[in-house]
N, C-alpha and C positions, 0 to 999 in steps of 0.2 A: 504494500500500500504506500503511496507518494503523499506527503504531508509538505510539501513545497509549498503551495496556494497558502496551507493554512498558516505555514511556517511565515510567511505574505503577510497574511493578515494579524498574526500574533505578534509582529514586530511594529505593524501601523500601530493596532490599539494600543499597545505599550506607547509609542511615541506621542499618538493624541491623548492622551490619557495625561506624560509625566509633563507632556508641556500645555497643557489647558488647566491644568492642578499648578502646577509653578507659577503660569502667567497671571493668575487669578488671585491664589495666594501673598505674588509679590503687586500686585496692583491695588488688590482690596483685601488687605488682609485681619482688618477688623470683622470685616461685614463679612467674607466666608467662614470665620472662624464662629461668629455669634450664630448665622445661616444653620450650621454644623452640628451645634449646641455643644461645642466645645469650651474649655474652659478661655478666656481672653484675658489678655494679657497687656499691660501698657509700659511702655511704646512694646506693638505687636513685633518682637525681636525674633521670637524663634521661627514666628507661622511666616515671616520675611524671608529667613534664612532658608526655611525649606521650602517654599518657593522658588531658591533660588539653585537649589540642590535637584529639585526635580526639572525644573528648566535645563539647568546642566546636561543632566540624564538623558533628556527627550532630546538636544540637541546631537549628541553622541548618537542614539538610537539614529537622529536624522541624516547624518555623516555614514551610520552604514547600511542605510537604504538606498545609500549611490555607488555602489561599489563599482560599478562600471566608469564613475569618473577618477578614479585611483585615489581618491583624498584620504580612505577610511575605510579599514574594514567594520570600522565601528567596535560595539561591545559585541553583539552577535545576539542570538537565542541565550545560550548558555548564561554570558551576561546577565541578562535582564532575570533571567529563571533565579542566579544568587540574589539580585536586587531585591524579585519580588518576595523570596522566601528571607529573608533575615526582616523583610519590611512585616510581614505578617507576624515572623516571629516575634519582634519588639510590640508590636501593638497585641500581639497573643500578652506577654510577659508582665505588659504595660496592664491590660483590663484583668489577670490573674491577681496580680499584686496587690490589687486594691491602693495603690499611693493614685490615683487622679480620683478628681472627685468630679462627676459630672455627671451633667442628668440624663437621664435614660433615654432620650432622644439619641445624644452624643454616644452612648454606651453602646445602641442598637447599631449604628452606622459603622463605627470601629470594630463591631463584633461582623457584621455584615462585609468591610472593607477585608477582614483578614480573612473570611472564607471562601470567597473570591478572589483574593492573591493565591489561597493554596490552592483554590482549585485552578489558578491559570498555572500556578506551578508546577501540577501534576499534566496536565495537556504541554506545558516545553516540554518536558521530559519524555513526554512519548515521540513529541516531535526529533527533541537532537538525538534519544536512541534510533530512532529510524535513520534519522540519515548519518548517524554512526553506521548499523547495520548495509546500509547503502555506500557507506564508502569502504567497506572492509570485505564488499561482495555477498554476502549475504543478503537474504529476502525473508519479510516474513510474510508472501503473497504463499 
């Protein structure tokens, strides 16, 4: 089975996703954080900085979605599959711990946001084993 298209498409979403979360973050980051029902913070310092870290991220992703112009092979699958799992893991670690205090609005979303990082994490991983399997000649047709 060829996971190429979806491998396509799990690179865009990841791109639109870290830089529409950055761009928004580092533009209004009062207002998406309150939006969120997250805890807010003055001067909004941190929801800035990651803003500023997810723009980073999506811009990498977008450097190696041109790989035909030689600039970047970018972070790749693999890449983003570690980003998305350490990012689920900390917001796992984060609503375990009981240190934030926020209202159940905020609770739901961050609980919602980490089970959809692992389940996109479990879909890289069937993507870069295939085209492992795929580069070592192996099929799993």
């Amino acid at each position: 089975m060829r996971f190429e298209n979806l491998r396509t498409v799990l690179l865009s979403i990841n791109t639109a996703v870290h830089l529409l979360a950055g761009f928004f973050l580092v533009l209004f980051p009062l207002k998406i954080v309150d939006l969120l029902g997250l805890p807010v913070e003055m001067p909004p310092f941190y929801a800035s900085i990651l803003g500023g870290v997810l723009v980073g991220i999506g811009m990498v992703l977008l450097l190696g979605s041109w790989k035909s112009s030689g600039v970047s092979d970018g972070l790749g699958l693999i890449g983003v599959l570690f980003i998305d799992l350490f990012a689920a893991l900390t917001l796992a670690a984060l609503l375990i711990s009981g240190r934030i205090f926020i209202p159940l609005r905020g609770y739901l979303i961050l609980l919602g946001l980490t089970f959809f990082l692992l389940l996109l994490c479990g879909v890289e991983l069937l993507v870069h084993q295939s085209d492992k399997n795929l580069t070592s000649g192996k099929s799993d047709e």
